[in-house]
N, CA, C and O atoms as CSV, one atom per row, in Angstrom:
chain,resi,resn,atom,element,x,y,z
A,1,UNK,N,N,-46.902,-182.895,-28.369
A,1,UNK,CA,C,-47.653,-181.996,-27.507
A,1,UNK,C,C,-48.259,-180.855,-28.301
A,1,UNK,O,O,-47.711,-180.328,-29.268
A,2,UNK,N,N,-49.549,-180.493,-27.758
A,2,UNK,CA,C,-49.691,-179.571,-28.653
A,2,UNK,C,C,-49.150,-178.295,-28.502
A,2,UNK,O,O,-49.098,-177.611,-29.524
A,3,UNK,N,N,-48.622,-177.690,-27.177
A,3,UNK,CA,C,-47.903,-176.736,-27.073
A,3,UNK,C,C,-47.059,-176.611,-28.286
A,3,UNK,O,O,-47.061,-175.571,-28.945
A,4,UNK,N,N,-46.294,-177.706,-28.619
A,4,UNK,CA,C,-45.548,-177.864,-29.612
A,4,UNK,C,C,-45.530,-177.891,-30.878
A,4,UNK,O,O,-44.514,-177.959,-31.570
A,5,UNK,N,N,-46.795,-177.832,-31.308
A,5,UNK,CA,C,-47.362,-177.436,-32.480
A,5,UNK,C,C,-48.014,-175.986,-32.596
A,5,UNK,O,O,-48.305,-175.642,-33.741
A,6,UNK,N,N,-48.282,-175.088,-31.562
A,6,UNK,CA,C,-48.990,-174.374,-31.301
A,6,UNK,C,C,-48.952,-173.374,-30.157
A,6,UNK,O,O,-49.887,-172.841,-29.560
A,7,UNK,N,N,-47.393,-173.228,-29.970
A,7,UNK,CA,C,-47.092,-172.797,-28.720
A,7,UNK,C,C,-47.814,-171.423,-28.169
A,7,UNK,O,O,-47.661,-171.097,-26.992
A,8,UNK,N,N,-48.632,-170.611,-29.100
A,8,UNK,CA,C,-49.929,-169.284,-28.496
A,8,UNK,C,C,-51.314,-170.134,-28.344
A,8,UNK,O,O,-52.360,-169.486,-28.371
A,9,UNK,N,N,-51.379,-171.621,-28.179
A,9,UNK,CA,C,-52.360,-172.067,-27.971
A,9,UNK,C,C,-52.517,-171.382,-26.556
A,9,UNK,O,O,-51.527,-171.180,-25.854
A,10,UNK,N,N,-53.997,-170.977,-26.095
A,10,UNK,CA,C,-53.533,-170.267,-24.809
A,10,UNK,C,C,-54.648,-171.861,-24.317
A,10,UNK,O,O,-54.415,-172.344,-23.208
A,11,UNK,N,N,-55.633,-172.452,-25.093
A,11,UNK,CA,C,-56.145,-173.416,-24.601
A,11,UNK,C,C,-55.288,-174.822,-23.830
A,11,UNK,O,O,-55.524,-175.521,-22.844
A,12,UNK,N,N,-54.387,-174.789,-24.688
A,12,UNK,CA,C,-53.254,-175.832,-24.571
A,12,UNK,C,C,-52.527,-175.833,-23.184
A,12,UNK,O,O,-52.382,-176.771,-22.401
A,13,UNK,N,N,-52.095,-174.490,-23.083
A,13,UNK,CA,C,-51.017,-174.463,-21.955
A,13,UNK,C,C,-52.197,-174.375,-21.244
A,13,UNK,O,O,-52.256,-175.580,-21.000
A,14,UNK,N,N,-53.568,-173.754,-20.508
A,14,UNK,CA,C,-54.276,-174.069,-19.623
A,14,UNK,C,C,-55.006,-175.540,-19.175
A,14,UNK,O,O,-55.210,-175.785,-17.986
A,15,UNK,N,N,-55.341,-176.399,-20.153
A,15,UNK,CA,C,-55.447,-177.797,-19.851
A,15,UNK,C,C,-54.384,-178.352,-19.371
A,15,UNK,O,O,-54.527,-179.146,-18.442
A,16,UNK,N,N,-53.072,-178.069,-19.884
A,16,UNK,CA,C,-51.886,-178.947,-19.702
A,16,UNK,C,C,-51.616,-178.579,-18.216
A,16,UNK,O,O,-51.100,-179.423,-17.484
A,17,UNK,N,N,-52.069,-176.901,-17.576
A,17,UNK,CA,C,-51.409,-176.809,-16.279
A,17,UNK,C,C,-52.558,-177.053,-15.376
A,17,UNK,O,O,-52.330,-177.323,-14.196
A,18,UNK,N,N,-54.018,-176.967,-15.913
A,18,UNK,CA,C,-54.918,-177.493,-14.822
A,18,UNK,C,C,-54.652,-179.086,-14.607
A,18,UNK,O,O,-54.797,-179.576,-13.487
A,19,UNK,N,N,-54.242,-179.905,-15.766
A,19,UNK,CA,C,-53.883,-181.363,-15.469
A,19,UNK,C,C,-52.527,-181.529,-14.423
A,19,UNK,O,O,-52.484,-182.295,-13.461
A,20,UNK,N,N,-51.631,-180.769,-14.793
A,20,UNK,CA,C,-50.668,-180.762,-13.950
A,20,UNK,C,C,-51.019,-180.405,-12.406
A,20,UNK,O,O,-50.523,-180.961,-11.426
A,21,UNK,N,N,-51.737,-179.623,-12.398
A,21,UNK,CA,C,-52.337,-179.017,-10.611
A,21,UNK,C,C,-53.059,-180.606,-9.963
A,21,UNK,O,O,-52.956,-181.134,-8.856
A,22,UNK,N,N,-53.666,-180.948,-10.999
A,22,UNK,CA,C,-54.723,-181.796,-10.386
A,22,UNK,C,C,-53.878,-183.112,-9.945
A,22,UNK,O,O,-54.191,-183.846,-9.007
A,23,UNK,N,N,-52.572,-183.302,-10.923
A,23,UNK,CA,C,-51.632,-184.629,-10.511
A,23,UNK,C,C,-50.804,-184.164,-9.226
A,23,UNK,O,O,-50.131,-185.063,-8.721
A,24,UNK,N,N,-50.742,-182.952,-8.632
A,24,UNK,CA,C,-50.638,-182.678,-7.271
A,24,UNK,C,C,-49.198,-181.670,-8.011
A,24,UNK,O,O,-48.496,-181.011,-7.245
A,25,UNK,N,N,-48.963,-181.677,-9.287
A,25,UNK,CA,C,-47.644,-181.057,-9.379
A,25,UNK,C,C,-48.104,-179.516,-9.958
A,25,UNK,O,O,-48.383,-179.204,-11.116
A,26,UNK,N,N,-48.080,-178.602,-8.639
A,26,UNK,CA,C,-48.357,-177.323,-8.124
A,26,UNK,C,C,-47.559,-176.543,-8.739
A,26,UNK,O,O,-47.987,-175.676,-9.502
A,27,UNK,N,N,-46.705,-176.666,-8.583
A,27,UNK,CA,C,-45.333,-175.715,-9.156
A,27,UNK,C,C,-45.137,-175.916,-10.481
A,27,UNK,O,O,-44.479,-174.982,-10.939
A,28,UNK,N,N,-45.497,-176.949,-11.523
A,28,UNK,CA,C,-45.223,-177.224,-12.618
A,28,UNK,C,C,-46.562,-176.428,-13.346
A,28,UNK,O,O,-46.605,-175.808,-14.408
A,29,UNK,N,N,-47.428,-176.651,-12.527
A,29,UNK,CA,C,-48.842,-176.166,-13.095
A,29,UNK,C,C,-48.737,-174.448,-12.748
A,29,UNK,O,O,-49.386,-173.832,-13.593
A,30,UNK,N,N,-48.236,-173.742,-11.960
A,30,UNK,CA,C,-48.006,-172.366,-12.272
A,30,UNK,C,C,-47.125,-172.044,-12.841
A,30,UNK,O,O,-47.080,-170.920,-13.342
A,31,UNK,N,N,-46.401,-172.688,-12.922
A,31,UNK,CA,C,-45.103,-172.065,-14.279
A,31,UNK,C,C,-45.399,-172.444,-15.873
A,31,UNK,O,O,-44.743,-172.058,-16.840
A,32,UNK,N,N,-46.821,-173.491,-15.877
A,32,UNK,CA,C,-46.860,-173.443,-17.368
A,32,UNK,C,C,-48.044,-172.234,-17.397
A,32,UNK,O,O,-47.815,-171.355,-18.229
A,33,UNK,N,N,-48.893,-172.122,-16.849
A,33,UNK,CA,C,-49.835,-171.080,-16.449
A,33,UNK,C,C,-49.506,-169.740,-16.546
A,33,UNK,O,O,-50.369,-168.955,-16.940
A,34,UNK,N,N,-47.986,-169.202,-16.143
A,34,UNK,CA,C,-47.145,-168.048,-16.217
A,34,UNK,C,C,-47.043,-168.085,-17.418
A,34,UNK,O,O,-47.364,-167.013,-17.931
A,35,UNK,N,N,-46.549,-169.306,-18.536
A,35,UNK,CA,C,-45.700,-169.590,-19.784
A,35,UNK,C,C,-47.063,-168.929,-20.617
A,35,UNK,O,O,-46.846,-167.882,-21.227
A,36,UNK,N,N,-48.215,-169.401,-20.658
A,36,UNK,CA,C,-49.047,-169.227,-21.511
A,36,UNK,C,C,-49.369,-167.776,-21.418
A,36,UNK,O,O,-49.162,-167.152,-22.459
A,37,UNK,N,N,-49.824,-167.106,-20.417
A,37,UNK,CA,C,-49.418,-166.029,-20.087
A,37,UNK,C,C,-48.903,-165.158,-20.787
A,37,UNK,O,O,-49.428,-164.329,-21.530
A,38,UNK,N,N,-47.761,-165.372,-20.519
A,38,UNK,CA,C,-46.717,-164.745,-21.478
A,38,UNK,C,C,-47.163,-164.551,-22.611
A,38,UNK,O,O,-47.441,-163.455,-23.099
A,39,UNK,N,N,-47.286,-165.842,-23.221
A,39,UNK,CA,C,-47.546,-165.579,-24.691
A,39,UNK,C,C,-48.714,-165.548,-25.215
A,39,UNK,O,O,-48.915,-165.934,-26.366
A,40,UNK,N,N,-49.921,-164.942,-24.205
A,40,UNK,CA,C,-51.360,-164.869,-24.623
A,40,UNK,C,C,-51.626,-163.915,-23.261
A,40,UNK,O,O,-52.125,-164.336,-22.217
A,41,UNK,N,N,-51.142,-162.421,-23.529
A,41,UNK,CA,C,-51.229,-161.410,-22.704
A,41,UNK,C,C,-52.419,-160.701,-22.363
A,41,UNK,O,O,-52.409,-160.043,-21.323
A,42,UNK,N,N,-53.655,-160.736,-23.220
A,42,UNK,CA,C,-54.469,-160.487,-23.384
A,42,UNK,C,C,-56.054,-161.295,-23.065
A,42,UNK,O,O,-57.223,-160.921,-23.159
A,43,UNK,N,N,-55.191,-162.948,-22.530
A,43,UNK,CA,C,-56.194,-163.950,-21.932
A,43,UNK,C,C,-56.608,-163.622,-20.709
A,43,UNK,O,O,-55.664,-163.296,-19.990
A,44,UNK,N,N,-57.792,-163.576,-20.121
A,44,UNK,CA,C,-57.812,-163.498,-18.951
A,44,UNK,C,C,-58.547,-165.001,-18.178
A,44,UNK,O,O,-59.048,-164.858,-17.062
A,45,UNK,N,N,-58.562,-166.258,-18.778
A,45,UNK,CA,C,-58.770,-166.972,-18.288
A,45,UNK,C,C,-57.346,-167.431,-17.662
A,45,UNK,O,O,-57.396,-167.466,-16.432
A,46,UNK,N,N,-56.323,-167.725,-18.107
A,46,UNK,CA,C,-55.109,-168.180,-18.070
A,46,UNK,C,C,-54.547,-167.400,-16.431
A,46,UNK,O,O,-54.177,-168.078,-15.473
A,47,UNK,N,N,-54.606,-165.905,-16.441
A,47,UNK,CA,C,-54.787,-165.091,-15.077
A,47,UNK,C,C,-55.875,-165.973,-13.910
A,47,UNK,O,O,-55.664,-166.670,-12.918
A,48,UNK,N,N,-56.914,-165.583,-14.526
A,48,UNK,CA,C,-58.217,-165.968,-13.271
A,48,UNK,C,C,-57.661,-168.009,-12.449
A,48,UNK,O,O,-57.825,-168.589,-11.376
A,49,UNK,N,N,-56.850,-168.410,-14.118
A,49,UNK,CA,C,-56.910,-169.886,-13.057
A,49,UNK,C,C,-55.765,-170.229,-12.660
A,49,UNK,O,O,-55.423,-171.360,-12.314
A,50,UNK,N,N,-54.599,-168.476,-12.720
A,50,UNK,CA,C,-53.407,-169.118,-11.919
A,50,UNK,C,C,-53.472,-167.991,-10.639
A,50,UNK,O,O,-52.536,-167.806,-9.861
A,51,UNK,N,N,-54.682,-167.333,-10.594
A,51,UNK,CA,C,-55.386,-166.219,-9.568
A,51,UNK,C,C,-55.817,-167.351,-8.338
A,51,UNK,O,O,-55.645,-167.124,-7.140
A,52,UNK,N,N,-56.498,-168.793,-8.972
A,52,UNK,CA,C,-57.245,-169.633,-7.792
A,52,UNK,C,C,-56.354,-170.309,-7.711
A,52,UNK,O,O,-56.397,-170.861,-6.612
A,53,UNK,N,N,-55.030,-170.785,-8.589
A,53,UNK,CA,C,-54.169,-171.499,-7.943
A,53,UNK,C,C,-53.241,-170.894,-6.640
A,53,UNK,O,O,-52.619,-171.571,-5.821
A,54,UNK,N,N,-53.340,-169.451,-6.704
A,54,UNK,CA,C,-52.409,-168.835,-5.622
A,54,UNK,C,C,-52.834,-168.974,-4.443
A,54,UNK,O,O,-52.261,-169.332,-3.413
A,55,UNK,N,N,-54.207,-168.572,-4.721
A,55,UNK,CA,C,-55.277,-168.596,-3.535
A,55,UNK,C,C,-55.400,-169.577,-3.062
A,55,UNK,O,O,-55.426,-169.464,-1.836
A,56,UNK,N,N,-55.531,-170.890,-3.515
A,56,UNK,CA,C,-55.330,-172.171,-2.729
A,56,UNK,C,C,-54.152,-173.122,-2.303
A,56,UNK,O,O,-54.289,-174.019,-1.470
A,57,UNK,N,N,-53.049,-172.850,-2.922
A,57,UNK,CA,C,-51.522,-172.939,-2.629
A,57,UNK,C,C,-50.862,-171.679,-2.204
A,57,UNK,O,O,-49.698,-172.041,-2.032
A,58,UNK,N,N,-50.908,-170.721,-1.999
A,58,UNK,CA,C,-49.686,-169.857,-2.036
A,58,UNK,C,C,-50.440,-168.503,-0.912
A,58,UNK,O,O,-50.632,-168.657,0.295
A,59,UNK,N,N,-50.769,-167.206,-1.722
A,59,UNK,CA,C,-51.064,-166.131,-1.006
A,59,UNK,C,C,-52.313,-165.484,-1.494
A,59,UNK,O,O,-52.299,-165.357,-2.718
A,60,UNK,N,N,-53.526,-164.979,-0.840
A,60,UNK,CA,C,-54.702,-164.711,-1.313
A,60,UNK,C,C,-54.331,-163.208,-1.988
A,60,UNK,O,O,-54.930,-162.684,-2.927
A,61,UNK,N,N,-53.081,-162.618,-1.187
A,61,UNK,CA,C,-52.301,-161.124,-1.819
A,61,UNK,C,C,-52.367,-161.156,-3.160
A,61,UNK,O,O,-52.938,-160.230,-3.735
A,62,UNK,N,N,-51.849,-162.125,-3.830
A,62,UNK,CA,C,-51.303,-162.384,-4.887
A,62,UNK,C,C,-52.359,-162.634,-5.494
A,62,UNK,O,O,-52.511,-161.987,-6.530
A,63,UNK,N,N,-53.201,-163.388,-5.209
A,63,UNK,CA,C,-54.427,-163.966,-5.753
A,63,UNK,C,C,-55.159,-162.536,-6.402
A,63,UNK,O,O,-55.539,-162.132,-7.501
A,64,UNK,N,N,-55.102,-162.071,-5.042
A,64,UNK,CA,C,-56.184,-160.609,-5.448
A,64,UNK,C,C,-55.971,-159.925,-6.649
A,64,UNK,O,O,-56.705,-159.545,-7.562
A,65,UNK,N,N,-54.325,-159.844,-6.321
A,65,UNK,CA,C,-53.420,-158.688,-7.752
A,65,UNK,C,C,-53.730,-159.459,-9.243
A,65,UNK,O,O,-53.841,-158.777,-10.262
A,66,UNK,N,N,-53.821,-160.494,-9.266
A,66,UNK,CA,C,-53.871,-161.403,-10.234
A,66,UNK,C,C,-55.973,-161.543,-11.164
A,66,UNK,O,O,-56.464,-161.226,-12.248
A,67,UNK,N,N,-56.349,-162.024,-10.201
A,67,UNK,CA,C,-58.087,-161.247,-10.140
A,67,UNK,C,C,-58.361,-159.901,-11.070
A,67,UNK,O,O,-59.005,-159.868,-12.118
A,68,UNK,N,N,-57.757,-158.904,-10.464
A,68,UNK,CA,C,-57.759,-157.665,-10.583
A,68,UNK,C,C,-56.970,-157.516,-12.012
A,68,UNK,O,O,-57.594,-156.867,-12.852
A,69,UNK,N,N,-55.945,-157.919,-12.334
A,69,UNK,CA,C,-54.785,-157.719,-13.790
A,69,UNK,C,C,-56.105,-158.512,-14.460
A,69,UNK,O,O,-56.556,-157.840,-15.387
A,70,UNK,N,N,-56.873,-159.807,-14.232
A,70,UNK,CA,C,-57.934,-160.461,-15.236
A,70,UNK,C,C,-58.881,-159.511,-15.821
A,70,UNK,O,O,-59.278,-159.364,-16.977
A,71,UNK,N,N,-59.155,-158.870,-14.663
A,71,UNK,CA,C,-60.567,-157.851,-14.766
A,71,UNK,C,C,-60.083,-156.907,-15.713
A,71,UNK,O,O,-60.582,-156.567,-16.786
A,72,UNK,N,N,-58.920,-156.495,-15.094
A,72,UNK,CA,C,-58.499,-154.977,-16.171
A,72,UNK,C,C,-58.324,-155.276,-18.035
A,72,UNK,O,O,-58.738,-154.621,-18.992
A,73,UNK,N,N,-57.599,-156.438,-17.961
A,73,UNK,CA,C,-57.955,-156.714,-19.489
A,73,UNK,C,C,-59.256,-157.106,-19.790
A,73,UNK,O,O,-59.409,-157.051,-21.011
A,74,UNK,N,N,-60.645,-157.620,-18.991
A,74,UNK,CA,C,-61.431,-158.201,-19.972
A,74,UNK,C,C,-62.666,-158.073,-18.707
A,74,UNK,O,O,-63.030,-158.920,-17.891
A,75,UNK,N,N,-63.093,-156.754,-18.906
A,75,UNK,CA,C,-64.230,-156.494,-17.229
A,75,UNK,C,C,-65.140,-157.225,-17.636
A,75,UNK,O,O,-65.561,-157.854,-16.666
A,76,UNK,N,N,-65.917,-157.607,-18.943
A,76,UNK,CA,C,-66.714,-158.311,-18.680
A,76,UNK,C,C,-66.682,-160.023,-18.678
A,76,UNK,O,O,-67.658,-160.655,-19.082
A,77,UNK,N,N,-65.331,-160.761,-18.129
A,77,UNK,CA,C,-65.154,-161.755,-17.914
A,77,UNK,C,C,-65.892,-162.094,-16.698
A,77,UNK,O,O,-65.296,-161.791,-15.664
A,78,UNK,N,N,-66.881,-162.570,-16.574
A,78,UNK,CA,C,-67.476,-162.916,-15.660
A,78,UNK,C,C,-67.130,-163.690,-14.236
A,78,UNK,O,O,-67.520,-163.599,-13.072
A,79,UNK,N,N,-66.308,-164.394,-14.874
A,79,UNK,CA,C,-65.901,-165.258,-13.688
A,79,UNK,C,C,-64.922,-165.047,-12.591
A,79,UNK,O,O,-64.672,-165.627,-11.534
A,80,UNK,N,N,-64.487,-164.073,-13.182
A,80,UNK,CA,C,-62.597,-163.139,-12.182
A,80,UNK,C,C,-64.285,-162.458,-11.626
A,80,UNK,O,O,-64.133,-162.830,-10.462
A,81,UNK,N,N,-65.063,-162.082,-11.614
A,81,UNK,CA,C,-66.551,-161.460,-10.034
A,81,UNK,C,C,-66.896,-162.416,-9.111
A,81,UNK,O,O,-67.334,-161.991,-8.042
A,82,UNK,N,N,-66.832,-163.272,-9.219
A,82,UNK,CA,C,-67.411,-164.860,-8.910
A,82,UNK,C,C,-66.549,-165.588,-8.064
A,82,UNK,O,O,-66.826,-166.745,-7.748
């Protein structure tokens, strides 16, 4: 895996948890999404696509706070407006 070669890949853990969302496994795909996170604090894509996973599984609350933490690290990320 490449996590496993590369575990601050922040590309890695976001393919691996958008593939996981899309095989219907929701919960596996926000906890690797959190993981990368973690260790790529400063990504704000990794935020914005566990921001639309909340929003479409879980709570738009959360979604928002999550949006908003994207924006604050990186305002001109375009897509946390969108």
């Amino acid at each position: 895996r490449a996590v496993q070669a590369s575990p601050k890949n922040r590309f890695a853990w976001h393919v691996w948890a958008l593939f996981e969302v899309k095989e219907g496994n929701i919960d596996k795909g926000r906890k690797l999404l959190k993981i990368g996170h973690t260790l790529n604090r400063r990504d704000p894509v990794l935020l914005q696509s566990l921001a639309l996973l909340e929003y479409k599984h879980s709570s738009a609350n959360l979604a928002r706070e999550l949006f908003k933490r994207a924006a604050d690290i990186d305002p001109k990320h375009q897509p946390v407006w969108t």
